[in-house]
VOPAGU-2260 file (C-alpha; in pm, 1 decimal, decimal comma):
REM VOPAGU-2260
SITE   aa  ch    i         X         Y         Z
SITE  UNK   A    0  -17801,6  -10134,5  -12808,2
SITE  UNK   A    1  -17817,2  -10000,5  -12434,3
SITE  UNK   A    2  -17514,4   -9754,9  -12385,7
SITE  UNK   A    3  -17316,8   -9718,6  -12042,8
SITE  UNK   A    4  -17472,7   -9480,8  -11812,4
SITE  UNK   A    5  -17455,2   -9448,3  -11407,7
SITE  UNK   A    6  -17164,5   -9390,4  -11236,6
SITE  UNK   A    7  -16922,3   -9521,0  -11533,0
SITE  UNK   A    8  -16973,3   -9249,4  -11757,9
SITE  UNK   A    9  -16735,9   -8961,8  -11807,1
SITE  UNK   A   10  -16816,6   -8628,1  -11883,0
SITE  UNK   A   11  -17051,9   -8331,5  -11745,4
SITE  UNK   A   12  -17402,7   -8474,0  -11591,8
SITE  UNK   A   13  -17301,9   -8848,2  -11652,2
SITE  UNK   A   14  -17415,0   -8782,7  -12061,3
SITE  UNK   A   15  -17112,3   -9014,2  -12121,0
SITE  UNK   A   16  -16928,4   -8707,2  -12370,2
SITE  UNK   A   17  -16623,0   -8599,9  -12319,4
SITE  UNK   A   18  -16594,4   -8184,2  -12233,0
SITE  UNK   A   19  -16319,9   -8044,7  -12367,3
SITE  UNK   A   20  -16201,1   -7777,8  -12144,7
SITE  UNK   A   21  -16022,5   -7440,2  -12332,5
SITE  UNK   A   22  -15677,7   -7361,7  -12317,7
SITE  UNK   A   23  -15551,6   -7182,8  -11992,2
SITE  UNK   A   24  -15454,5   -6853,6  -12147,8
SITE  UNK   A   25  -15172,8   -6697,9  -11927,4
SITE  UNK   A   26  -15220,3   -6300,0  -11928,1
SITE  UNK   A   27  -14943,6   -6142,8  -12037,6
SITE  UNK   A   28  -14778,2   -5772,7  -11921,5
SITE  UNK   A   29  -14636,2   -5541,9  -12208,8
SITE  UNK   A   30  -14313,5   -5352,6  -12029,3
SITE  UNK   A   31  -14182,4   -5035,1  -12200,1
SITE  UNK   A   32  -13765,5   -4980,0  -12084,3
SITE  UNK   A   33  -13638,5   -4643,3  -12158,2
SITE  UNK   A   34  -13242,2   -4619,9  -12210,2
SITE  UNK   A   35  -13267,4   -4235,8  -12124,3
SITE  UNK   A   36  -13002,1   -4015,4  -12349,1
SITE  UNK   A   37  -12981,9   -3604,4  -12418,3
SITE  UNK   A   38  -12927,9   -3723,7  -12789,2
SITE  UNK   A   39  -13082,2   -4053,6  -12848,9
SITE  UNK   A   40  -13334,9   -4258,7  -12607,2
SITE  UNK   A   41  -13395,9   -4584,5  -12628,4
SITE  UNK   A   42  -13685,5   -4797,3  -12661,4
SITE  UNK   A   43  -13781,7   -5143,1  -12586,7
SITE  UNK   A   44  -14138,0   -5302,6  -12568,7
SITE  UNK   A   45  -14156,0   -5637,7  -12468,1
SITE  UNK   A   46  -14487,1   -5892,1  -12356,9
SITE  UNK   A   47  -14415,2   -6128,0  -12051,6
SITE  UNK   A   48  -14623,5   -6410,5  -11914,1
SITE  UNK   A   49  -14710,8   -6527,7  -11575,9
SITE  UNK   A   50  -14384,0   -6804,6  -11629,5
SITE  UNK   A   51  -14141,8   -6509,5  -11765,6
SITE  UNK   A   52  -14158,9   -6601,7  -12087,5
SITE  UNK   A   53  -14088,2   -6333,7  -12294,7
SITE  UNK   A   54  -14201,8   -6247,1  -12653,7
SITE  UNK   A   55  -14064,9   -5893,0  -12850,9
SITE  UNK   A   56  -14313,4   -5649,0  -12945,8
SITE  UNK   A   57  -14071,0   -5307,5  -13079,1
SITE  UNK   A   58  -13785,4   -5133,5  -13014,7
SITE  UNK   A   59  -13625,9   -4818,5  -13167,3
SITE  UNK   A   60  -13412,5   -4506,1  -13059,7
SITE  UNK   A   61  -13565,0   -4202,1  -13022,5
SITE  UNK   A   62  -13328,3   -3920,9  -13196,1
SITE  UNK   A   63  -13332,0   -3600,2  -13026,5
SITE  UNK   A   64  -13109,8   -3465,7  -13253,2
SITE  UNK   A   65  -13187,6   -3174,8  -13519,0
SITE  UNK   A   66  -13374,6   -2982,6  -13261,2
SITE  UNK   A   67  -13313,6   -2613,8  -13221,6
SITE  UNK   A   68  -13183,7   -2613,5  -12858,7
SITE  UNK   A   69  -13225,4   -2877,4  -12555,6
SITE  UNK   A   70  -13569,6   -2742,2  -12478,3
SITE  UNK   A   71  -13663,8   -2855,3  -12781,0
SITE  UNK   A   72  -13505,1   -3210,1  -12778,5
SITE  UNK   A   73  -13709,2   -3267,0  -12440,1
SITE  UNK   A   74  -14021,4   -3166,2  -12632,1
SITE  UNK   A   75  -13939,6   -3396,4  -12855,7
SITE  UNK   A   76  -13873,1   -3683,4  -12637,8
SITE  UNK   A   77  -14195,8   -3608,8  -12490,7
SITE  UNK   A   78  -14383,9   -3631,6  -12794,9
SITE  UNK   A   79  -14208,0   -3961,3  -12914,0
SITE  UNK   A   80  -14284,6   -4142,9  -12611,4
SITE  UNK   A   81  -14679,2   -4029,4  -12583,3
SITE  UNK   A   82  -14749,4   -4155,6  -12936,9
SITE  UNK   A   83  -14534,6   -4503,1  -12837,0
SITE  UNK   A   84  -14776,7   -4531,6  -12513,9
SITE  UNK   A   85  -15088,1   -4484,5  -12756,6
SITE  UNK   A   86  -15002,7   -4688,8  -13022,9
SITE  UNK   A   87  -14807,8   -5043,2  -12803,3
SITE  UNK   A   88  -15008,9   -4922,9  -12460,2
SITE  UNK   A   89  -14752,1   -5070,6  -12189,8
SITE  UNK   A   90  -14892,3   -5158,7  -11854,3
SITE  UNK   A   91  -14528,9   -5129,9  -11659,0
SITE  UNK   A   92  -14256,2   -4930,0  -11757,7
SITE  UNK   A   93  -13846,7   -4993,1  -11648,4
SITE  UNK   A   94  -13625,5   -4730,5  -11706,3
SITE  UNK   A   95  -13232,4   -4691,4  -11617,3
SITE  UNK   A   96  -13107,9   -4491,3  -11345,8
SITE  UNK   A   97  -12809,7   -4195,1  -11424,5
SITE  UNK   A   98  -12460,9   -4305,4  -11458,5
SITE  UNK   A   99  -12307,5   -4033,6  -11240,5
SITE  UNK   A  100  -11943,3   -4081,0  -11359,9
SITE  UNK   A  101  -11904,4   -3871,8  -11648,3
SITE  UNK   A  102  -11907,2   -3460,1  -11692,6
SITE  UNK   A  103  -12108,6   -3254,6  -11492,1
SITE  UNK   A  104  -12287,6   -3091,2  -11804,3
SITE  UNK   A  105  -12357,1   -3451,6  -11922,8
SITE  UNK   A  106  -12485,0   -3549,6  -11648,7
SITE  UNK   A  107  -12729,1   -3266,2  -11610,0
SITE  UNK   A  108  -12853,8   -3291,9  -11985,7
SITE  UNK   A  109  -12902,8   -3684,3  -11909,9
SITE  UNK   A  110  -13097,2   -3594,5  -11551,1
SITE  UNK   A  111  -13318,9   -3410,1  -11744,3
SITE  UNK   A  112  -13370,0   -3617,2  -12008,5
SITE  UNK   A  113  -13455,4   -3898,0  -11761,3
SITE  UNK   A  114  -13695,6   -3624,6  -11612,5
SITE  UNK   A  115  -13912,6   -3583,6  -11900,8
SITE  UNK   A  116  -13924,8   -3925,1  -11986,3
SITE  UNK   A  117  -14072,3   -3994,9  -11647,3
SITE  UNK   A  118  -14294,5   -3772,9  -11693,3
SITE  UNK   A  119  -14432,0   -3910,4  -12018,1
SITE  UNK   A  120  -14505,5   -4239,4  -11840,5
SITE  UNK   A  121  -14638,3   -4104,4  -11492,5
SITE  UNK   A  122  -14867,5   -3833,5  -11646,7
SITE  UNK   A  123  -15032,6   -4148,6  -11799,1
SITE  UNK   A  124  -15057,1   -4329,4  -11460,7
SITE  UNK   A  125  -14790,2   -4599,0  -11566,0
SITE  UNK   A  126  -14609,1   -4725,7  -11271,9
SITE  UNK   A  127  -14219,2   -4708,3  -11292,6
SITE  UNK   A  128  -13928,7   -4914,2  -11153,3
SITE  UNK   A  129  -13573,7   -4773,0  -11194,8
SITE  UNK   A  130  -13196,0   -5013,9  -11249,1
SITE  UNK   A  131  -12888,6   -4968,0  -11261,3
SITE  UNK   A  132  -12671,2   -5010,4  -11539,8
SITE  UNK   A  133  -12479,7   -5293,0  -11295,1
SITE  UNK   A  134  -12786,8   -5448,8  -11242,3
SITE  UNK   A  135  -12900,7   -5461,2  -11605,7
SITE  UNK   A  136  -12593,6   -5627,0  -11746,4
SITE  UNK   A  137  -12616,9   -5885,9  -11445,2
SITE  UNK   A  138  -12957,8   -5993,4  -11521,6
SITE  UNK   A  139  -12885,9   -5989,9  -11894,2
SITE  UNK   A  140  -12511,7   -6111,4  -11943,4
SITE  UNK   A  141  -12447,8   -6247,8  -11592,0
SITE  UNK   A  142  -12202,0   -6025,9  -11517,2
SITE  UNK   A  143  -12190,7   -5621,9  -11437,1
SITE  UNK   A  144  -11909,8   -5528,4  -11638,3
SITE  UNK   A  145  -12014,8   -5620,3  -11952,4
SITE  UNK   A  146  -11959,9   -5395,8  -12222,3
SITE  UNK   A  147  -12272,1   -5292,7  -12519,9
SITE  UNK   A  148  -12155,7   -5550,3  -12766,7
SITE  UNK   A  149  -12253,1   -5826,8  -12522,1
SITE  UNK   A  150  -12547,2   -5641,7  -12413,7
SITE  UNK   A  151  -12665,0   -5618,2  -12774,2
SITE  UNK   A  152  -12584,3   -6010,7  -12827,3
SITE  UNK   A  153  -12729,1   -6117,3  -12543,6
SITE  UNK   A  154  -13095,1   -5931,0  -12612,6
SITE  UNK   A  155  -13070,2   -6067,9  -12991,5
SITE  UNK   A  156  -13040,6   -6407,4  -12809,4
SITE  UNK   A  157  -13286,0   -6379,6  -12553,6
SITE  UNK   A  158  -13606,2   -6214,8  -12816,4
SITE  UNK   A  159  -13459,5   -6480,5  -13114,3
SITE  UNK   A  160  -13377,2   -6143,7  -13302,1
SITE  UNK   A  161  -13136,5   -6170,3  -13593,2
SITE  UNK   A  162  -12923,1   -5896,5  -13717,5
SITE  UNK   A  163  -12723,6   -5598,3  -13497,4
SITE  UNK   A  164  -12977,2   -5416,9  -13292,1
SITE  UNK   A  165  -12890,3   -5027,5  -13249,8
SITE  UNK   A  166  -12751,0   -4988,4  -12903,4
SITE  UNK   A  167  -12949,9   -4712,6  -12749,5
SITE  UNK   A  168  -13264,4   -4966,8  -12869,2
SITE  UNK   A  169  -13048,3   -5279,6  -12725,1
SITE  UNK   A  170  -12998,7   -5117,2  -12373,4
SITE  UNK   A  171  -13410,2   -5036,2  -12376,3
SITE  UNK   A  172  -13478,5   -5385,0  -12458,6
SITE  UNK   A  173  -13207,8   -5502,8  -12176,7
SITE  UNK   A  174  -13368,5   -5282,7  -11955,5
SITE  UNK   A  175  -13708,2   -5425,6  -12038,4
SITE  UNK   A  176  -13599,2   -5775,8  -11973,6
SITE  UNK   A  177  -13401,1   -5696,2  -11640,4
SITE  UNK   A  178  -13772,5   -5622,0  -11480,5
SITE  UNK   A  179  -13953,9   -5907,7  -11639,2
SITE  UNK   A  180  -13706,1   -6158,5  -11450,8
SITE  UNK   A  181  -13740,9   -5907,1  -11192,6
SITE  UNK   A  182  -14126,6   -5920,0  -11175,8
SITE  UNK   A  183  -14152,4   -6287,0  -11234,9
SITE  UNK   A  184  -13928,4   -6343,9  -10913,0
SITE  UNK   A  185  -14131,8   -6141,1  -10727,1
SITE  UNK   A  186  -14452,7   -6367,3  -10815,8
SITE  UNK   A  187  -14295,9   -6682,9  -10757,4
SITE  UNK   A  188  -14160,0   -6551,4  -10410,6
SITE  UNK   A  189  -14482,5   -6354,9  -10345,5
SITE  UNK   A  190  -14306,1   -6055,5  -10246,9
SITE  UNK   A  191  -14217,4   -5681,3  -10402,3
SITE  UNK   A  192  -14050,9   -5666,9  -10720,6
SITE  UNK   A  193  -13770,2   -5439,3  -10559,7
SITE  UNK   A  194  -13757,1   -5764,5  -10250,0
SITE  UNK   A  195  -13691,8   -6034,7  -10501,3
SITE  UNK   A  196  -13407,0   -5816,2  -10676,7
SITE  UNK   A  197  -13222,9   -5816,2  -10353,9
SITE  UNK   A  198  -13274,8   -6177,5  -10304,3
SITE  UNK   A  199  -13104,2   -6270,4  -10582,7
């Protein structure tokens, strides 16, 4: 029995099979946020995909507490964050900007805190992008008042993650999230990340 050939076959060099092409795989971006604190930091690692969707990876706080003196809770910090790089190896990292309304010692103690934990990510040539705690609760609650119960509800929701997540870890995670709907603006638009937050 003659089989179709010519011009009504389908298929690569008119054979008459069928290729079946592989999945598109999107490439994904793993974002570290940092919820910088003098006594806890937290720490959120999510992966995000070309269309925003996002998928959890980790999350913990960082307890700075037990040290000696502050020098030594920096060192720690320091420490904590360089063995999180090695082990998850984010490509982006978000962290939140100081909250200058409070005491002028905690403010100082969180500065530097913020300090060394930039300088974890930068001495490892990870580029940073900095939020507000306004703009963090907009992106992740839709409004910027929103207090840390919502926050922590909200991230649960967003990751499918049961169970209360600590809050230093929640705010990291929040943080996290804030520039993946940040960066996946920017692609759609085609501009800078930073742009397509002020767009909104």
């Amino acid at each position: 029995m003659q089989g179709r050939s010519g011009g009504g076959s389908r298929g690569s060099g008119g054979s008459g099979v069928n290729v079946a092409h592989p999945p598109v795989v999107r490439a994904s971006v793993r974002i570290l946020g940092i919820d910088p604190g003098s006594q806890r930091t937290g720490v959120g690692i999510i992966d995000v995909d070309a269309t925003g969707k996002v998928r959890h990876i980790h999350h913990q706080p960082l307890v700075l507490l037990g040290e000696g003196d502050f020098a030594a809770r920096l060192k720690r910090l320091l420490h904590g964050l360089a063995a999180l790089i090695e082990e998850y190896r984010p490509q982006e990292v978000a962290i939140e900007q100081v909250f200058v309304g409070r005491s002028a010692d905690s403010a100082l103690k969180l500065g530097q805190a913020r300090g060394a934990a930039i300088s974890a990510v930068v001495l490892r040539d990870l580029p940073v992008s900095e939020y507000a705690a306004r703009e963090v609760k907009l992106a992740v609650v839709g409004t910027g008042g929103a207090d840390k119960a919502q926050i922590q509800h909200m991230v649960a929701a967003m990751l499918g993650l049961t169970g209360k997540i600590q809050a230093d870890a929640a705010d990291a995670l929040a943080i996290a999230l804030t520039h993946a709907h940040v960066r996946a603006t920017a692609q759609r638009l085609g501009v800078d990340a930073r742009l397509a937050w002020s767009r909104k």
